[in-house]
C-alpha positions, 0 to 999 in steps of 0.5 A, spaced: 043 887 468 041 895 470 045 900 467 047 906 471 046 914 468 053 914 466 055 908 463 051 910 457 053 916 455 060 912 456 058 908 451 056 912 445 062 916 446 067 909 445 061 908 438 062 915 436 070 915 437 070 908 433 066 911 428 070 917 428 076 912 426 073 908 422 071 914 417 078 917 418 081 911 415 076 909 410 078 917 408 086 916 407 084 909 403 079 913 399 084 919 398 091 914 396 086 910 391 085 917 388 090 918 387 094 911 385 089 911 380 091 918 377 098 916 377 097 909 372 092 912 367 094 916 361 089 921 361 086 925 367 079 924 365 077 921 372 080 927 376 078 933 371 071 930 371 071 927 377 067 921 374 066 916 377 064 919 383 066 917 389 066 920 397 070 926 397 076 923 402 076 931 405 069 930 408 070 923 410 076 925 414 072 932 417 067 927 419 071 922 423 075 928 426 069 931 428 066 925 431 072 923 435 072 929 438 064 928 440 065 922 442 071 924 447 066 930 450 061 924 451 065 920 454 067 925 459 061 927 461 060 920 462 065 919 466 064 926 470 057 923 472 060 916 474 065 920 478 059 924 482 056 918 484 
């Protein structure tokens, strides 16, 4: 099966779109465990110095945004190719 040229641009687009969501969610799953965590211990020790590390929920969250939206502008220039074939 051959491909045409705007298929492919479609395609990556849907990937970065799902990857996009799938850092969006990770990113509010990490933020609410942060944050549970803090309401059950006694002491802050975890929130003050941020031991044990883990990935920043504000950046994960910023990455999906930022891969939906370049998904979206493949996709589109995707489908403006298939549109002029």
């Amino acid at each position: 099966m051959v491909l045409q040229g705007w298929v492919v641009p479609v395609i990556i687009g849907g990937v970065f779109i799902i990857l996009g969501l799938g850092a969006l969610i990770w990113g509010k799953r990490e933020e609410k465990s942060y944050y549970d965590v803090l309401t059950t211990r006694e002491d802050l020790r975890e929130f003050f110095s941020r031991w044990p590390g883990r990935p920043e929920p504000g950046a994960l969250k910023a990455g999906g945004w930022i891969a939906i939206a370049v998904g979206v502008m493949i996709g589109l220039v995707g489908g403006l190719f298939g549109m002029n074939s």
